[in-house]
DRENDO-1510 file (C-alpha; in Angstrom, 1 decimal, always signed):
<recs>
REC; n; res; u; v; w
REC; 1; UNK; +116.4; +142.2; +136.4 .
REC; 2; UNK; +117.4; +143.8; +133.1 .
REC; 3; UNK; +120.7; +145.8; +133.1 .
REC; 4; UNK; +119.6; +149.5; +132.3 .
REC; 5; UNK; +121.4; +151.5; +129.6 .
REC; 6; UNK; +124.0; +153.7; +130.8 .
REC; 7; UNK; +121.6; +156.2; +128.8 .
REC; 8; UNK; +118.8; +155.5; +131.1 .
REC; 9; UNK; +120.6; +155.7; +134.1 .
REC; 10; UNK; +122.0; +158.9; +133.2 .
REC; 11; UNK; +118.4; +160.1; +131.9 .
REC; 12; UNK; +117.2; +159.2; +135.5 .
REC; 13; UNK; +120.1; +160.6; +137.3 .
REC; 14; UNK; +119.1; +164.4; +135.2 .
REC; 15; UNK; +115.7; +164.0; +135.7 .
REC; 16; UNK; +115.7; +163.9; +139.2 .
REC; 17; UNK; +118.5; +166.3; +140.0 .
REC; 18; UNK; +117.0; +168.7; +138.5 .
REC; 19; UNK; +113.4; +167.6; +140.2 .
REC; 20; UNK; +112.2; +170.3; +142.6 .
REC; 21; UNK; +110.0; +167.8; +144.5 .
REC; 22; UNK; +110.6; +164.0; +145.1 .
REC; 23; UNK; +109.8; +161.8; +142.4 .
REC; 24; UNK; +107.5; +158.7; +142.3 .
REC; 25; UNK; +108.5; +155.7; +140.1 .
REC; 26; UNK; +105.8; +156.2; +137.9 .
REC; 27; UNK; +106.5; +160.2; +137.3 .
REC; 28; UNK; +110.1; +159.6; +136.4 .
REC; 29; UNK; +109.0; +157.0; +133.8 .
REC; 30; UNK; +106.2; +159.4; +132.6 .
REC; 31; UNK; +108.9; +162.0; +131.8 .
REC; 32; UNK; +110.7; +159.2; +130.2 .
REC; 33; UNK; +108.7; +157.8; +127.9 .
REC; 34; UNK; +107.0; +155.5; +130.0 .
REC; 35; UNK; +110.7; +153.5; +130.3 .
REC; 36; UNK; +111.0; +150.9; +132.7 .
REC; 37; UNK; +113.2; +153.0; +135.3 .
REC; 38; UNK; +113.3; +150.6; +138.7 .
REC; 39; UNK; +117.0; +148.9; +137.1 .
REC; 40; UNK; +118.3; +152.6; +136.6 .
REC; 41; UNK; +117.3; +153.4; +140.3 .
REC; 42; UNK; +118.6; +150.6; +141.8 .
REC; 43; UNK; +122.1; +151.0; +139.9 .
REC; 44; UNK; +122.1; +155.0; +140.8 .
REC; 45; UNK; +121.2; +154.1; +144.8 .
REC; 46; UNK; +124.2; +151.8; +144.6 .
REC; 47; UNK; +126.8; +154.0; +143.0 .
REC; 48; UNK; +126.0; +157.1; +145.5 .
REC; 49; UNK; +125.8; +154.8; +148.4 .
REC; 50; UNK; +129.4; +155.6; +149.3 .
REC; 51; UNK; +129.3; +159.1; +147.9 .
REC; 52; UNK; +128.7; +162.7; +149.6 .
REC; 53; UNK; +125.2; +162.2; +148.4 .
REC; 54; UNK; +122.7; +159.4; +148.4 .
REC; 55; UNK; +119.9; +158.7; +146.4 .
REC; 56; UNK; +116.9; +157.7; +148.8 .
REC; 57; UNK; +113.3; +156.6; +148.5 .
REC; 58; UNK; +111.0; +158.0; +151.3 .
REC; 59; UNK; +107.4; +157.4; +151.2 .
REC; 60; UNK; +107.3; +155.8; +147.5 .
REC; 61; UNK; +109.2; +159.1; +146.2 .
REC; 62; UNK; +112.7; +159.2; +145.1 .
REC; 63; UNK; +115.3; +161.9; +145.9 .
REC; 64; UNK; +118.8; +163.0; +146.5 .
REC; 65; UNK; +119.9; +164.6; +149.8 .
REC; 66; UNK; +123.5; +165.0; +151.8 .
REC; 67; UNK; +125.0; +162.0; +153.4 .
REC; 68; UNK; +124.3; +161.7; +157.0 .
REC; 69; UNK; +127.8; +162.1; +158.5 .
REC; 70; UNK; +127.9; +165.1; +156.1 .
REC; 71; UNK; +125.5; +167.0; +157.5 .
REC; 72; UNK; +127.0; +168.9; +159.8 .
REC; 73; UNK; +129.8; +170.4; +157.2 .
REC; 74; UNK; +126.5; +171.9; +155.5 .
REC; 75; UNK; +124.7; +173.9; +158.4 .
REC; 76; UNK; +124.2; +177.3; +158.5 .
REC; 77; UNK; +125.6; +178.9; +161.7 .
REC; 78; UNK; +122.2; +180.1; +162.5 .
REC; 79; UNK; +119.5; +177.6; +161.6 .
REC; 80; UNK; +115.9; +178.9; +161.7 .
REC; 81; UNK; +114.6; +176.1; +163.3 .
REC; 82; UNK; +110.7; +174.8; +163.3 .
REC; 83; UNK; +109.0; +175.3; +166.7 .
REC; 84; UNK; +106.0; +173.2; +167.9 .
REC; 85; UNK; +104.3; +173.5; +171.0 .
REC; 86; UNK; +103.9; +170.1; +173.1 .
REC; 87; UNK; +100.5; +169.8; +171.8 .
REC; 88; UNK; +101.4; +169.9; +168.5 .
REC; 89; UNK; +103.5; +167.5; +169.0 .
REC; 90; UNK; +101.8; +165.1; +170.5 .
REC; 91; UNK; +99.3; +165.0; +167.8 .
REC; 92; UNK; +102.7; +164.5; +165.6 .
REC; 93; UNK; +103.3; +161.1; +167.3 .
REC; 94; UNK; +99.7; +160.1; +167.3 .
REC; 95; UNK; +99.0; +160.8; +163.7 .
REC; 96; UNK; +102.3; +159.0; +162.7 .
REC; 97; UNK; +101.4; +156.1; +165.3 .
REC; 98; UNK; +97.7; +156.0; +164.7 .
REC; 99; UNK; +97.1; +157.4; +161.3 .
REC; 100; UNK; +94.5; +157.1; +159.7 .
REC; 101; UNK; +93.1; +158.8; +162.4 .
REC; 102; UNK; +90.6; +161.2; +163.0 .
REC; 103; UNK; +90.5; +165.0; +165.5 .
REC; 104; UNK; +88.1; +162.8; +167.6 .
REC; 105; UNK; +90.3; +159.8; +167.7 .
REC; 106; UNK; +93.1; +162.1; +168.7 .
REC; 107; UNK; +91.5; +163.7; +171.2 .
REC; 108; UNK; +90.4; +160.5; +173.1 .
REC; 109; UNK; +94.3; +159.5; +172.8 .
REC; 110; UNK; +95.4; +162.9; +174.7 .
REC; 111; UNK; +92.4; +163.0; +176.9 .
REC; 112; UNK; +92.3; +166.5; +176.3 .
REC; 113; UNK; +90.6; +168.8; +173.0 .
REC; 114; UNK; +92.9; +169.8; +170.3 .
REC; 115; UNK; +92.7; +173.0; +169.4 .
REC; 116; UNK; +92.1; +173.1; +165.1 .
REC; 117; UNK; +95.2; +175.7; +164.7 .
REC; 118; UNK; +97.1; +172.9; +166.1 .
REC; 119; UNK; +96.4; +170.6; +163.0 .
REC; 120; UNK; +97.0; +173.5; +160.7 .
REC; 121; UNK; +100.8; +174.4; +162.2 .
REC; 122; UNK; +101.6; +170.5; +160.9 .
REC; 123; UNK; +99.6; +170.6; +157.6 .
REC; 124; UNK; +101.4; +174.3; +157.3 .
REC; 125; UNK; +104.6; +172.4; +158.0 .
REC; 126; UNK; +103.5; +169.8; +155.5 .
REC; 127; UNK; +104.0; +166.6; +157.5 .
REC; 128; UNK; +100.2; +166.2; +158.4 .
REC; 129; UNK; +97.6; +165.6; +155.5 .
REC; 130; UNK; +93.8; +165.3; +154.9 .
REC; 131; UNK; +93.4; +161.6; +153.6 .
REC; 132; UNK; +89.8; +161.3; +153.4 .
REC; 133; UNK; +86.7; +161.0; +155.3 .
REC; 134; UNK; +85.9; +157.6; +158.0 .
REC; 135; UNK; +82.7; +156.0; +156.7 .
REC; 136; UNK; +81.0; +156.3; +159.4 .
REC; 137; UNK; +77.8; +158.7; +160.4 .
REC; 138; UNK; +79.0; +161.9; +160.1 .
REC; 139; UNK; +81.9; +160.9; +158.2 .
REC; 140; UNK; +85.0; +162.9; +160.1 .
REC; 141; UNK; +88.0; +164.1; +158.2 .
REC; 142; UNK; +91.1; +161.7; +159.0 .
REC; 143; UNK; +94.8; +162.9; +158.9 .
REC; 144; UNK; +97.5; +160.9; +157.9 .
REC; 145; UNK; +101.2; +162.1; +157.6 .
REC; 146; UNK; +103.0; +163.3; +154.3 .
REC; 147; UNK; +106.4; +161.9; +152.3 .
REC; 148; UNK; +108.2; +165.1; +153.6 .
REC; 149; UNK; +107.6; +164.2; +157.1 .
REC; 150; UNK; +109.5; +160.7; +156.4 .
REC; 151; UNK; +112.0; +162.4; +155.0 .
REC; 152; UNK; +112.3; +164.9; +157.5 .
REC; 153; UNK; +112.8; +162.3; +159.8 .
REC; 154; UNK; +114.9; +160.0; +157.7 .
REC; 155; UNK; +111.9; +157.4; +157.4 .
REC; 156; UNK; +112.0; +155.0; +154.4 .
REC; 157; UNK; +108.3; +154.0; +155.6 .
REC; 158; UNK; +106.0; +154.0; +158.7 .
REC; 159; UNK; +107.2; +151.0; +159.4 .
REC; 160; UNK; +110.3; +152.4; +160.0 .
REC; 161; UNK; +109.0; +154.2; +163.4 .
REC; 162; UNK; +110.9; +153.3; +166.3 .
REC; 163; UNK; +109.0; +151.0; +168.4 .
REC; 164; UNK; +108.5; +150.8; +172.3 .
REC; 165; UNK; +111.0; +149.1; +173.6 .
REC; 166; UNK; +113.5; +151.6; +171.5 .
REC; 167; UNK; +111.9; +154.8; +172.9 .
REC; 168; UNK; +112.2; +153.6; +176.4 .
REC; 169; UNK; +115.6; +152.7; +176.2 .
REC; 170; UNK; +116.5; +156.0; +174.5 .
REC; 171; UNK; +114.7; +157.5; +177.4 .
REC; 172; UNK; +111.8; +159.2; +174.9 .
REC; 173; UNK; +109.2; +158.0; +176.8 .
REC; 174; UNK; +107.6; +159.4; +179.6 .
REC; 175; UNK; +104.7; +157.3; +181.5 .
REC; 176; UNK; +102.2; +159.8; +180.3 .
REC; 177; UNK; +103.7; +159.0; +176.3 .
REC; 178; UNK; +104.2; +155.6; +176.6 .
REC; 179; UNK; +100.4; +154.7; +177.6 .
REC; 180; UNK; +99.2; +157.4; +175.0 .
REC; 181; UNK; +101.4; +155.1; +172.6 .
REC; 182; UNK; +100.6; +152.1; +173.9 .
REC; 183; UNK; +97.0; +152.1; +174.9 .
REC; 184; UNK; +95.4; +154.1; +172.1 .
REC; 185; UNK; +92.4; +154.8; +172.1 .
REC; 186; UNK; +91.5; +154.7; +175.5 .
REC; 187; UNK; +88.1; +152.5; +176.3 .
REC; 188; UNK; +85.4; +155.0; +178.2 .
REC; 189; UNK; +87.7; +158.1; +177.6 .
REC; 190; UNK; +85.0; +160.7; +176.1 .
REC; 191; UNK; +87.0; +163.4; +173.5 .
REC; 192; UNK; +87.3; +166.5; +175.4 .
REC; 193; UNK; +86.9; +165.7; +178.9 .
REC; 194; UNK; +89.5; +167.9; +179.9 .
REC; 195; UNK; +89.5; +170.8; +178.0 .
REC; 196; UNK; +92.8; +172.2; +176.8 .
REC; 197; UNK; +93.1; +176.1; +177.9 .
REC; 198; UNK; +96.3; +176.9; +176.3 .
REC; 199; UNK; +98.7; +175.7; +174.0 .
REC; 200; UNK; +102.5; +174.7; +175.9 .
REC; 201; UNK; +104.9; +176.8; +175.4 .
REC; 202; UNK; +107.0; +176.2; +171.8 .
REC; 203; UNK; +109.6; +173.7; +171.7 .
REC; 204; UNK; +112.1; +173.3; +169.1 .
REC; 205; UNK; +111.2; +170.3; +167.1 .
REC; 206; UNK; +113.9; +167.3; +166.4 .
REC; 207; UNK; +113.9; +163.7; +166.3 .
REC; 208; UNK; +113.1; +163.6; +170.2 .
REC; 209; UNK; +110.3; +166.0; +170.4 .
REC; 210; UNK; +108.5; +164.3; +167.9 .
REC; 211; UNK; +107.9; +161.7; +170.5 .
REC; 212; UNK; +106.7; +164.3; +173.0 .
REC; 213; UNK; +109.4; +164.9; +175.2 .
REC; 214; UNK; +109.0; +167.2; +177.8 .
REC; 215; UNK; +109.5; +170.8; +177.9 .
REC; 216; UNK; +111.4; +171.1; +180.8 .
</recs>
C-alpha cells in the first residue's frame, strides 16, 4: 500500500471533521479530487486508536465519535432517551436478523400483525429503511436497517450481531426471542393470526432491548 502524503492525511482528517454526516470512501475522494484516500484512512484510524477519539467505519461510512471508556465523562445529567415499545422492538431484532425482509415476513416471525406506525417510529428513528421491493407477485416493500443504526450500536457490520449462543449467555434471550431468532419464518404460521390490539407499553431502548427483553 502506498504511504499517503502527510497532506492527504491531513486533507482527509479536515474533511471529515468538519462532515456533518458519515462519509463513504468514495465521497471523501470525490471532495478530493478523486485521490486515492484508503492509505490516509488507515494511517488516521491508527493514530486515534489510542486517543480520546477514534476514527470508525460503520456500515461502509467513515466517522469520528468519543472513545468508548470516555463516554461517560460526556453525558448530559439528563439524557432524553429514545423509547420503543416491545413491538417495535421486536421488529428491531427481526429486521436487523432477517433483513431484507418484508411487513409480511415480519409478521409471520412474531405471529402477530404489526401495526404500520410501528415501522414508521424506526424509519423516524432512522435505523429502519425502505430497500426495495421482493420480486415476487405483488412485489411487497422490504426493510433493511440503516448505517446509523450500526453505529448506534457500535456495529462495524451485520456481521457483527451477536449470535445465539452470546445472547443466551448474556441472558437476552427469552424462549419466546430465541425461537423468533432462531426459527424464522415459522412453516404454516399465517401473518396475522393473532392480531395485535395494542402496542406494549414504551421501554427505554439500549443494547438489551434491542433484543427484546422484557418489560417487566
Amino acid at each position: 500500500m502506498t504511504e499517503p502524503t502527510d497532506d492527504l492525511v491531513r486533507a482527509v482528517e479536515a474533511t471529515l471533521f468538519a462532515a456533518e454526516q458519515p462519509m463513504t470512501v468514495e465521497q471523501i475522494s470525490n471532495h478530493l479530487g478523486q485521490a486515492d484516500v484508503r492509505p490516509a484512512l488507515a494511517e488516521l484510524e491508527r493514530h486515534y486508536r489510542a486517543r480520546g477519539v477514534l476514527l470508525v467505519e460503520r456500515g461502509k461510512r467513515w466517522h469520528f465519535e468519543t472513545a468508548p471508556d470516555l463516554a461517560h465523562l460526556l453525558r448530559r445529567e439528563k439524557e432524553d432517551l429514545r423509547r420503543l415499545s416491545r413491538a417495535a422492538t421486536e421488529v428491531l431484532a427481526i429486521v436487523a436478523y432477517h433483513e431484507p425482509v418484508s411487513r409480511a415476513e415480519i409478521e409471520a416471525i412474531r405471529g402477530v400483525q404489526t401495526a404500520k406506525g410501528t415501522l414508521d417510529v424506526l424509519m423516524e428513528a432512522g435505523w429502519v429503511r425502505v430497500a426495495g421491493r421482493r420480486e415476487v407477485p405483488g412485489r411487497p416493500v422490504i426493510y433493511a436497517t440503516t448505517p446509523d443504526f450500526l453505529a448506534h450500536f457500535g456495529l462495524g457490520s451485520l456481521k457483527e450481531l451477536p449470535g445465539l449462543e452470546e445472547l443466551r449467555a448474556a441472558g437476552l434471550l427469552d424462549p419466546v426471542d430465541d425461537d423468533m431468532i432462531q426459527t424464522g419464518l415459522r412453516p404454516g404460521k399465517v401473518p396475522g393470526e393473532d392480531e395485535e390490539t395494542a402496542e406494549d407499553p414504551a421501554e427505554d431502548l439500549d443494547e438489551r432491548d434491542l433484543f427484546g427483553e422484557d418489560d417487566g
